[in-house]
C-alpha positions as CSV (number, residue, x, y, z in Angstrom):
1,X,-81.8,-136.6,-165.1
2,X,-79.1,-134.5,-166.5
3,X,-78.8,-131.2,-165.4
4,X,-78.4,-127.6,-167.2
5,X,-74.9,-127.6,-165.7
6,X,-73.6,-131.1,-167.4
7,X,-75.3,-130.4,-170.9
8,X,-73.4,-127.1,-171.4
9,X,-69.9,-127.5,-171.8
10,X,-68.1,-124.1,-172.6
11,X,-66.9,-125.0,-176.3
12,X,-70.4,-125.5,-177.0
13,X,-71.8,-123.0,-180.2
14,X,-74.6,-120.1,-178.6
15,X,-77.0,-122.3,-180.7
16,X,-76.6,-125.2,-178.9
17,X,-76.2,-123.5,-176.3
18,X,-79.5,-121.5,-175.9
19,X,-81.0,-125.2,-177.4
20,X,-79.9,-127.1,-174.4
21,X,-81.2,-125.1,-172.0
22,X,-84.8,-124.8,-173.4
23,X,-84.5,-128.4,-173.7
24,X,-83.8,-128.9,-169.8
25,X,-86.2,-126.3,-169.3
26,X,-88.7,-127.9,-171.0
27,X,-88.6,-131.0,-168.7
28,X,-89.8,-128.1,-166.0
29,X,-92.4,-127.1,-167.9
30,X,-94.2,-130.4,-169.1
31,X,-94.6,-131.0,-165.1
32,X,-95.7,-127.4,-164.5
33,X,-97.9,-126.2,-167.1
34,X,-99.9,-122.9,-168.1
35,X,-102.6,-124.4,-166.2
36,X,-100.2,-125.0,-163.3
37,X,-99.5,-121.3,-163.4
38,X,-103.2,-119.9,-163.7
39,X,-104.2,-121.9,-161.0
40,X,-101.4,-120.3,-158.4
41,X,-102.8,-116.8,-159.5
42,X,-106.1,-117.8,-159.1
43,X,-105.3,-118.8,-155.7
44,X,-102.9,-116.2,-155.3
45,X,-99.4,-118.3,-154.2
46,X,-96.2,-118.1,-155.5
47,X,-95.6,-121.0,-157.7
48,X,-93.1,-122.4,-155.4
49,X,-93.2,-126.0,-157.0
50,X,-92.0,-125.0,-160.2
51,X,-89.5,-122.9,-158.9
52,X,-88.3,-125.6,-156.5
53,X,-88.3,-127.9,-159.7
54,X,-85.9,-125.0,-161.5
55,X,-83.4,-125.5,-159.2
56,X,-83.5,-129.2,-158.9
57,X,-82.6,-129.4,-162.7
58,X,-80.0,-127.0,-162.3
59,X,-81.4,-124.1,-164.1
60,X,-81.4,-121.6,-161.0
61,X,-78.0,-122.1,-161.3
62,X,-77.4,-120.4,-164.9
63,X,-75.3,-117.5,-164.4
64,X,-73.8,-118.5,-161.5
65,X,-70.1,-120.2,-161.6
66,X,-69.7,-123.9,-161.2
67,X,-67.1,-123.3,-158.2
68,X,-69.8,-121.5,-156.7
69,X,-72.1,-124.3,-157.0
70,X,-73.7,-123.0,-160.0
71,X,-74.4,-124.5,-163.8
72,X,-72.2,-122.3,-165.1
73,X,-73.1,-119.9,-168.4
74,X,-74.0,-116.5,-168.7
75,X,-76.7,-114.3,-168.7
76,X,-77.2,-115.8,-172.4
77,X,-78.3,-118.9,-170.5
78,X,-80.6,-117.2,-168.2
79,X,-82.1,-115.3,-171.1
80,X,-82.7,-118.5,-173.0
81,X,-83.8,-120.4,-169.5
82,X,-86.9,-117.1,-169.4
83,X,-87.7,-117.0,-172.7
84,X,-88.3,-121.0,-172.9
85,X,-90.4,-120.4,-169.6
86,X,-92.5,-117.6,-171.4
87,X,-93.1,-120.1,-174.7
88,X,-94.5,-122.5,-172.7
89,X,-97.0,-119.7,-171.2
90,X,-95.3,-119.3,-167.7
91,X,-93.5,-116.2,-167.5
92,X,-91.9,-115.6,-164.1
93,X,-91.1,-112.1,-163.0
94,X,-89.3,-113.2,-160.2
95,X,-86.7,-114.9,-162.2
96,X,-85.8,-111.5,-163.7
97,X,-85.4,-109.9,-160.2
98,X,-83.7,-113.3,-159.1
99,X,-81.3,-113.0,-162.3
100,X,-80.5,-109.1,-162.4
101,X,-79.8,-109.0,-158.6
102,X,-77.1,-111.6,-158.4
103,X,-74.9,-110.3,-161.3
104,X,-73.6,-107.5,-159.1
105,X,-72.9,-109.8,-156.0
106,X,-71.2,-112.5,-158.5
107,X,-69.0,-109.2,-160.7
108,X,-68.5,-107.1,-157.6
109,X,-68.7,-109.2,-153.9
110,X,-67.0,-111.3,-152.4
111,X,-66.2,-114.7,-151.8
112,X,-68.1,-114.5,-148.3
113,X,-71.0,-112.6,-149.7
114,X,-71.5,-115.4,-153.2
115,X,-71.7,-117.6,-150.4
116,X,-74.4,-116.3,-148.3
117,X,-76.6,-114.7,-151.0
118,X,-76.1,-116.6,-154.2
119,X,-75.3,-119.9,-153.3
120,X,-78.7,-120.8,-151.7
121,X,-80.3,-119.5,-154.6
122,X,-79.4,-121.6,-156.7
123,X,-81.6,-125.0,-155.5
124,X,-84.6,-122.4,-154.9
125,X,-84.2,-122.8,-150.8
126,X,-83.5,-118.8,-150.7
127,X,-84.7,-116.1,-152.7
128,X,-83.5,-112.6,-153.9
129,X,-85.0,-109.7,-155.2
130,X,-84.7,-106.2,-156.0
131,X,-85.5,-102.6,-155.2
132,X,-84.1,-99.9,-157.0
133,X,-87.5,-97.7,-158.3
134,X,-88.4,-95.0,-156.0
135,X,-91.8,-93.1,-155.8
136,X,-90.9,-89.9,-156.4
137,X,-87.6,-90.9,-158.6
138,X,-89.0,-92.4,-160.8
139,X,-86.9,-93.4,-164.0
140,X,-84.4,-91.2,-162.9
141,X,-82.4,-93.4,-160.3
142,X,-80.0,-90.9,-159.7
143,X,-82.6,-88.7,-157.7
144,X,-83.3,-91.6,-155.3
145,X,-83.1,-90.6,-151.6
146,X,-83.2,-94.2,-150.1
147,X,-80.1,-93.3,-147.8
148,X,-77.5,-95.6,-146.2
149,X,-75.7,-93.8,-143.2
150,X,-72.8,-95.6,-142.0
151,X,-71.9,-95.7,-138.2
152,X,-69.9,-97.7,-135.7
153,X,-72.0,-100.8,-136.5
154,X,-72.2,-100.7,-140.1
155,X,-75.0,-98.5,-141.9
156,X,-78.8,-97.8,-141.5
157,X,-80.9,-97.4,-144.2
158,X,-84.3,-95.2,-144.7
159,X,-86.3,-94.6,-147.9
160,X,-88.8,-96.2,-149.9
161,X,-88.7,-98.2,-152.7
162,X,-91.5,-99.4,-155.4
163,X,-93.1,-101.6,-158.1
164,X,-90.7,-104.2,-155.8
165,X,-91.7,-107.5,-157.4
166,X,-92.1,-111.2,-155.1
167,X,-90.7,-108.6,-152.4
168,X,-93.0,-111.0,-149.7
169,X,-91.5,-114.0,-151.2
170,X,-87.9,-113.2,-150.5
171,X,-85.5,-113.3,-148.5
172,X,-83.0,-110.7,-149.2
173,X,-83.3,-107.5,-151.2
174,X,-80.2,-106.1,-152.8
175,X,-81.1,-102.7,-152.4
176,X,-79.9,-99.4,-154.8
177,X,-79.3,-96.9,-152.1
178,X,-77.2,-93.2,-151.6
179,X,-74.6,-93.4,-149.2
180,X,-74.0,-89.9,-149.8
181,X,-77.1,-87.3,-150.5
182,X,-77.6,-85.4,-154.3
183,X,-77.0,-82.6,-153.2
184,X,-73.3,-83.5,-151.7
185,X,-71.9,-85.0,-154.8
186,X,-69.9,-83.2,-157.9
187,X,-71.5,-85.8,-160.2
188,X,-75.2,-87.3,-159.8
189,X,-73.7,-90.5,-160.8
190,X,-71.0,-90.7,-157.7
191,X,-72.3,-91.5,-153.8
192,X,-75.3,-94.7,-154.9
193,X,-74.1,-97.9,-153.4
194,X,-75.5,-101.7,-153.0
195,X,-76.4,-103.4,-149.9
196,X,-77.8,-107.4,-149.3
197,X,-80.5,-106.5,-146.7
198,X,-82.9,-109.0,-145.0
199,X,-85.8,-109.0,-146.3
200,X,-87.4,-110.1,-143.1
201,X,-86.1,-107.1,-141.1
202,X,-89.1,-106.2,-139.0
203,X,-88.0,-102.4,-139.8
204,X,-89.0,-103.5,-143.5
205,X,-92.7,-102.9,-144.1
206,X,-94.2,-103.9,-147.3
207,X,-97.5,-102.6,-148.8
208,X,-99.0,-104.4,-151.4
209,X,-99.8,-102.5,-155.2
210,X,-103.3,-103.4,-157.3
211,X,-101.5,-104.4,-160.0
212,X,-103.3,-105.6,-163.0
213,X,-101.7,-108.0,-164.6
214,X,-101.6,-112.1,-164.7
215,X,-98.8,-113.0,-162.9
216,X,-98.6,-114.7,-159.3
217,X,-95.7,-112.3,-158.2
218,X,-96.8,-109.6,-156.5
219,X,-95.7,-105.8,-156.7
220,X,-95.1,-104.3,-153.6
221,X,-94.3,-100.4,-152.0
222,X,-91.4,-101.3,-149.4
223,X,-90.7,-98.9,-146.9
224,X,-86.9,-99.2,-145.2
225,X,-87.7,-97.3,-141.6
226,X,-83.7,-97.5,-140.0
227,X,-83.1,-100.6,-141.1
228,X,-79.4,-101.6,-139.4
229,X,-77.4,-103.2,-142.8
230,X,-74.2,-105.4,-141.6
231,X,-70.9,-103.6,-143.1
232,X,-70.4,-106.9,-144.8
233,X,-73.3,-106.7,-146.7
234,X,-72.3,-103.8,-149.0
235,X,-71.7,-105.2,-152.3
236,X,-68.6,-103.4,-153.9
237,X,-67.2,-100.4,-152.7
238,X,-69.3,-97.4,-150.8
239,X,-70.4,-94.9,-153.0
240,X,-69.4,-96.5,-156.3
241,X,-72.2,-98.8,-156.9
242,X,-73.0,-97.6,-160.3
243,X,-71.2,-100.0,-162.3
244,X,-72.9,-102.8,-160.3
245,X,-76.1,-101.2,-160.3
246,X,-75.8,-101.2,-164.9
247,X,-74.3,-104.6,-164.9
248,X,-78.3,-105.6,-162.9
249,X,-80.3,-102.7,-165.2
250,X,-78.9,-105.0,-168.8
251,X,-79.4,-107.9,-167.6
252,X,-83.1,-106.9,-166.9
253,X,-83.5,-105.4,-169.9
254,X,-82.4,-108.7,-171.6
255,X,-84.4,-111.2,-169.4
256,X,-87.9,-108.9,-170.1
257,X,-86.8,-109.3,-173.7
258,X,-86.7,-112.9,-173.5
259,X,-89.9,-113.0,-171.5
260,X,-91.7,-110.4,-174.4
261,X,-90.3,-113.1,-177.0
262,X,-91.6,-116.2,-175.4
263,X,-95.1,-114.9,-174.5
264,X,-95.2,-113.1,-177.7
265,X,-94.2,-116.7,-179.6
266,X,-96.8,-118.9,-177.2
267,X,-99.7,-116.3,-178.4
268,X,-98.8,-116.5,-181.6
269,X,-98.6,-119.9,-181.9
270,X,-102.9,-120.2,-180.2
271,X,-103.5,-117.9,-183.0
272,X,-102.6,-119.9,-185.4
273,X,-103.7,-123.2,-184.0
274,X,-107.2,-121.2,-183.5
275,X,-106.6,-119.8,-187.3
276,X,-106.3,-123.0,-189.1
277,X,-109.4,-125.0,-187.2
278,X,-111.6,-122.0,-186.9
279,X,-113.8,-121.7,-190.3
280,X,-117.0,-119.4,-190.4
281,X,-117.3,-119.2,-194.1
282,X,-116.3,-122.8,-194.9
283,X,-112.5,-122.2,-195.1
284,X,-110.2,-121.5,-192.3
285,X,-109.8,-117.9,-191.2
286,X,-105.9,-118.9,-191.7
287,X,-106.1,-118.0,-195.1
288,X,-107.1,-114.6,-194.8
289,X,-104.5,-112.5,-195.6
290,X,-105.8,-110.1,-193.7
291,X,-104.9,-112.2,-190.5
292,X,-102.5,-113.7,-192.5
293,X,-100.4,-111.2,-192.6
294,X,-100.5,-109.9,-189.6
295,X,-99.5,-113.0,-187.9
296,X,-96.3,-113.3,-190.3
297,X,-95.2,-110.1,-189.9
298,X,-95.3,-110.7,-185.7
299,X,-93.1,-113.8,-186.5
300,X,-90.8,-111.7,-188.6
301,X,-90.8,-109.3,-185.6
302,X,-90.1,-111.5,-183.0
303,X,-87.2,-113.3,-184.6
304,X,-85.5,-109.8,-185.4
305,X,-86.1,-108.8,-181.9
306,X,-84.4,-112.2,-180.5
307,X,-81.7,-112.0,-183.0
308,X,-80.8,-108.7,-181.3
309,X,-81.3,-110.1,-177.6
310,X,-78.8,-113.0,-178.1
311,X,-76.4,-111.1,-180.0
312,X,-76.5,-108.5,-176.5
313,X,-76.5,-111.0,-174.0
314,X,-73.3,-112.8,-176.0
315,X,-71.8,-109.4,-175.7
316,X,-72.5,-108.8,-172.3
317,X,-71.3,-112.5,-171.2
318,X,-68.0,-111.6,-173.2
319,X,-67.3,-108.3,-170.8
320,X,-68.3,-105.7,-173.5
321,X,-70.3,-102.6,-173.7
322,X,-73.9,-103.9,-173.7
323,X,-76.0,-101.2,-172.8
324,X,-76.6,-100.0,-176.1
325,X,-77.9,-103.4,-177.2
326,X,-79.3,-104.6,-174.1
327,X,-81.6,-101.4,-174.4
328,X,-82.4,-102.1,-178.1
329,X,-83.3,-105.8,-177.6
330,X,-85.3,-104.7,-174.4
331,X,-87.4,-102.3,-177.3
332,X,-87.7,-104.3,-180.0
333,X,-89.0,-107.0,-177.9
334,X,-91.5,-106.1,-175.8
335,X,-92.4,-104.1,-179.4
336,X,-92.7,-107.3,-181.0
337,X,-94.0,-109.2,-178.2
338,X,-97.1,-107.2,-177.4
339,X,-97.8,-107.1,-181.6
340,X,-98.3,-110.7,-181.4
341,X,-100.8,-110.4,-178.6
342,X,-102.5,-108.1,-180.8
343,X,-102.4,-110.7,-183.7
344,X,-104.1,-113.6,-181.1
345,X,-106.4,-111.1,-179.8
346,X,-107.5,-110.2,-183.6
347,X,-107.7,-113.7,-184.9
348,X,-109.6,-114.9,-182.0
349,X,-112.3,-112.1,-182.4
350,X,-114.9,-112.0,-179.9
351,X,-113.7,-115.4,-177.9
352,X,-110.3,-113.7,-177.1
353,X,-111.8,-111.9,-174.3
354,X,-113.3,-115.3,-173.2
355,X,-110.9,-116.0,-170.1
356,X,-111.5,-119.5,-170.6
357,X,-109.3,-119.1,-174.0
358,X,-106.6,-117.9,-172.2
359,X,-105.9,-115.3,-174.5
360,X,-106.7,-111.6,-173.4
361,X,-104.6,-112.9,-170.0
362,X,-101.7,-112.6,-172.3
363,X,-102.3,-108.9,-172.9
364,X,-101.7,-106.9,-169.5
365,X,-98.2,-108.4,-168.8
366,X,-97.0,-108.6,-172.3
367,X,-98.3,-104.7,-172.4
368,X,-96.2,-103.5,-169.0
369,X,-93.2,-104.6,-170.3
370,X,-92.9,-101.6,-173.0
371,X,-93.6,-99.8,-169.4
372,X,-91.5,-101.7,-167.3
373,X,-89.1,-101.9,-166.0
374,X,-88.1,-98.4,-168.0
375,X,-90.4,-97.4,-170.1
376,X,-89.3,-97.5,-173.9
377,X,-89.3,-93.8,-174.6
378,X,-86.6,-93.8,-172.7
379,X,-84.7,-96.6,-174.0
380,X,-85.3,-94.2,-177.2
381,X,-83.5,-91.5,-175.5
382,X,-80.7,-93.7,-174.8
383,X,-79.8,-94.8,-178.2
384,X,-80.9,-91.1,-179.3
385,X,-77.6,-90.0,-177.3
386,X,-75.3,-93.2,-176.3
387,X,-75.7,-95.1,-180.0
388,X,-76.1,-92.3,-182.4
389,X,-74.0,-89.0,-180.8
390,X,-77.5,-87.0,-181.0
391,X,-78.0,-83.9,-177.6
392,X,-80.1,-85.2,-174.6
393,X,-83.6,-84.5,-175.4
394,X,-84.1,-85.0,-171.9
């Protein structure tokens, strides 16, 4: 079977582009289905099978450069590759953390670091997360206190990190850390750096969150107790990791857009299955305009908010300022993604909080994502200040 890599040639339009790899993703999905996907959270596992079956069609490779054994593409692919994994009605959370955290190690390391901590990801046989969110820090990453100190043998790292998603299923973090304190810096934004760390240090302990949401990733508190961090595994240079650290935050606000999108389009599309068979009065509740409309106006929503997504992740792929975008299409989104929730929740009436219809399961992830991974009021803020010009209202 072909693989993502040999259907996407680079003259190819961002059409065909984002077609071919729903297409190949498809062929994923018709072996792993949403029932595939309830049952591993029922049980609680990791879906390992379909994420095995990712990488054997090449579309863990997305992203990742073709000399570094990759499929080629950009994070245009990868968003496309989500968002045709969330229409289907299997939404992986670890593929954003899996995505975001290898754009920095691709941009910013080195030859010897792509091929230690990308490289296996690509088939699936290794995994990579993320930990940036502290508990006390919050949204503001810049008062993190995770601390790297560097000494004869290379650094050691202490802190805490949170809402650290599939952190028990990797096997590295790439970890957002200060190698030099707050308080010791001229600008907030200088002394943050970016270090590969084993995930299976035993100086790494990992508490599990009760997190309620319909997803077989967990979310986890991780706690970094002098954890010893090779030299070799800082990603970049020490103390300037913020440019590395934003090249991950838009690519994660452009994969939870895609994810929105696709779980937004596979409730919409139950409702109106459900909508044109379900008839109480003789004629199907379709023809209501009262549901009607609602449901049309979430598909209007939706295809704006997707417009916007590809248009950012085109821009990022081409090198250019994507923040302001990437924060947009992460809004509109998750905006648009939980109204069409609401629209299948509405149309289904009482039956939506049957669990067998698989419909209210939709609602608590779809929900977090105007939450998480930044919470929208801040992406408001942003464009308040970065897009219009306006004062920080913060």
């Amino acid at each position: 079977m072909a693989t993502a890599a040999q259907q996407l040639p680079g003259e190819q339009s961002t059409e065909q582009r984002i077609r071919d790899v729903k297409e190949a993703t498809r062929g994923v999905t018709e072996q792993y289905p949403r029932e595939y996907l309830l049952k591993c959270i029922a049980e609680g596992r990791f879906p390992e099978d379909c994420w095995r079956a990712l990488g054997e069609f090449g579309l863990l490779g997305l992203s990742i450069p073709e000399e570094h054994g990759g499929s080629g593409g950009g994070v245009l692919e990868m968003t496309a590759l989500m968002e045709g994994l969330a229409e289907a009605g299997i939404p992986m959370l670890f593929l954003i953390v899996t995505g975001l955290a290898r754009v920095p190690i691709v941009k910013h390391g080195t030859l010897d670091q792509i091929q230690r901590f990308v490289q296996p990801t690509v088939s699936g046989e290794k995994k990579l997360c993320f930990a940036i969110t502290e508990p006390n820090a919050g949204t503001n990453s810049f008062a993190m206190t995770t601390l790297a100190t560097r000494d004869a043998e290379g650094y050691v790292l202490s802190g805490q990190k949170v809402f650290i998603s599939g952190a028990d299923e990797a096997d590295w973090i790439l970890v957002v850390a200060r190698t030099t304190k707050v308080s010791d810096v001229e600008h907030r934004s200088e002394g943050m750096s970016l270090f590969v760390v084993d995930a299976k240090d035993p100086n790494i302990r990992m508490q599990a969150l009760n997190i309620q949401a319909e997803a077989p990733e967990k979310q986890f508190l991780v706690f970094f107790d002098e954890v010893r961090v090779p030299a070799e595994n800082l990603v970049g240079e020490e103390g300037r990791g913020l440019a590395g650290m934003f090249d991950s935050l838009n690519a994660e606000r452009l994969l939870v857009a895609a994810m929105s999108l696709g779980t937004g389009d596979y409730a919409l599309k139950k409702a109106v299955d459900y909508a044109n068979t379900r008839a109480p009065f003789g004629k199907p509740i379709g023809s209501y305009q009262a549901l009607q409309h609602r449901m049309a106006l979430a598909k209007a929503e939706l295809e704006a908010a997707r417009l916007m997504t590809y248009s950012a992740a085109a821009s990022f792929d081409r090198g250019e300022s994507a923040g302001g975008q990437a924060n947009m299409a992460k809004l509109l989104a998750s905006r648009a993604g939980t109204q069409a929730v609401e629209a299948a929740l509405q149309t289904h009436g009482g039956y939506a909080f049957d669990r067998d219809y698989d419909v209210v399961t939709l609602w608590p992830l779809v929900r977090l994502m105007e939450i998480a991974p930044i919470n929208n009021e801040m992406l408001l803020n942003y464009v308040g200040q970065h897009v219009l010009g306006l004062p920080k209202s913060y």
